[in-house]
FIZATOR-873147 format. One record per residue (C-alpha): x, y, z. Coordinates in steps of 0.2 Angstrom, whole numbers, padded with zeros to 4 digits, always signed. Layout:
residues N
XYZ...
end
This chain:
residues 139
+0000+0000+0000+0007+0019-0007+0005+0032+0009-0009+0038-0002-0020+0056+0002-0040+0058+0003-0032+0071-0011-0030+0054-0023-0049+0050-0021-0056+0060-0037-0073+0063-0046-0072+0052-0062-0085+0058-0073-0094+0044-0084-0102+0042-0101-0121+0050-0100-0129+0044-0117-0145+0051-0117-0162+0049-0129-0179+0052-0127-0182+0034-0119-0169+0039-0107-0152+0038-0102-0138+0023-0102-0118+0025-0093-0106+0012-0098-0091+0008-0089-0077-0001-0096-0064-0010-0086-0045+0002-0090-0054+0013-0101-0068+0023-0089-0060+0017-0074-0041+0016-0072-0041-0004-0065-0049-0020-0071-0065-0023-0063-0066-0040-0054-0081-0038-0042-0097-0030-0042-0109-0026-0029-0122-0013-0024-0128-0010-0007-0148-0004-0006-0161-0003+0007-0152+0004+0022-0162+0011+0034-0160+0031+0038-0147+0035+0049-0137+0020+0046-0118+0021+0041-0108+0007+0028-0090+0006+0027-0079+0009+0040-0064+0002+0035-0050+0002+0022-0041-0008+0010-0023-0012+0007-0021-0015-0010-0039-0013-0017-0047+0000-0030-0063+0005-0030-0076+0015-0039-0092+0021-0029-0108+0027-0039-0123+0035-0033-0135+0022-0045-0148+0029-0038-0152+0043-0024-0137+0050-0013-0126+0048-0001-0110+0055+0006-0093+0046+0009-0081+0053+0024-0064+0049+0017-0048+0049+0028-0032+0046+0027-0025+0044+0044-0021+0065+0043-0032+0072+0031-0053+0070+0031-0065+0076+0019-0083+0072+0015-0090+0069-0005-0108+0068-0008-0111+0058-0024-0129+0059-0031-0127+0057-0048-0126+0042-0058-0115+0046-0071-0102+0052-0059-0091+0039-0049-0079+0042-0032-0062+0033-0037-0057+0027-0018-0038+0023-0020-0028+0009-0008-0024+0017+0012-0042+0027+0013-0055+0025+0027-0070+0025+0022-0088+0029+0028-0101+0031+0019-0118+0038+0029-0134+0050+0025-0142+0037+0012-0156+0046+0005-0173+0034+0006-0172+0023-0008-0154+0025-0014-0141+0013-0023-0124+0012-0019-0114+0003-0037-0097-0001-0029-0083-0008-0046-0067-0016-0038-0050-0022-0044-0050-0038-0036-0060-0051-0027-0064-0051-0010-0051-0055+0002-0052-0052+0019-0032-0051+0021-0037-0034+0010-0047-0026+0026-0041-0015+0040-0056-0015+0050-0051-0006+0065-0046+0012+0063-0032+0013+0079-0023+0000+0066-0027+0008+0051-0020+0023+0058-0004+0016+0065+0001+0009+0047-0003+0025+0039+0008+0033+0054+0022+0017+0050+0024+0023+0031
end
């Protein structure tokens, strides 16, 4: 894992193709995102006031899309913190290796449209932040 920054999490936007019987967004393993999807999932029906997350990865990529409704993602980075509110569908969060994430304020009825660079593997995971944060303090 790179001593990454909350700074390296950008706004990728996507494709919007659009006609009268309404809109499609593709995206494309190395050409719309910069890494090779190998996992899919989408996180729905979370009751208000709930928070996902809460964890980082070592190695993995990810691509978080508001599908449908909103949300926001706290990122941090051991030092820095900042909060993205993705409600869009045709604009993705790109989450780089060494970031915490949370992701809280799901709007009724909202999708959450994760694209990963690998499989899951639980060797991946920090799941406690005190050692999360002594890594990132390690680097």
């Amino acid at each position: 894992m790179r001593n990454s920054s909350v700074y390296d999490c950008v706004i990728l936007p996507l494709s919007k193709i659009h006609n009268r019987s309404g809109n499609i967004t593709i995206v494309e393993s190395n050409t719309h995102v910069p890494f090779e999807i190998k996992r899919v999932y989408y996180l729905y029906d979370i009751p208000g006031g709930e928070s996902r997350g809460g964890h980082a990865h070592r190695e993995l990529y990810q691509l978080i899309v508001a599908a449908s409704g909103s949300f926001d993602i706290l990122l941090d980075d051991g030092t820095n913190k900042k909060v993205v509110t993705l409600n869009r569908p045709y604009y993705g969060l790109l989450i780089v290796p060494g970031i915490w994430r949370e992701l809280m304020e799901f709007s009724s009825g909202s999708v959450c449209l994760v694209l990963a660079s690998d499989v899951y593997k639980e060797s991946d995971y920090f799941r406690d932040y005190n050692t999360f944060k002594n890594y990132k303090d390690a680097l």
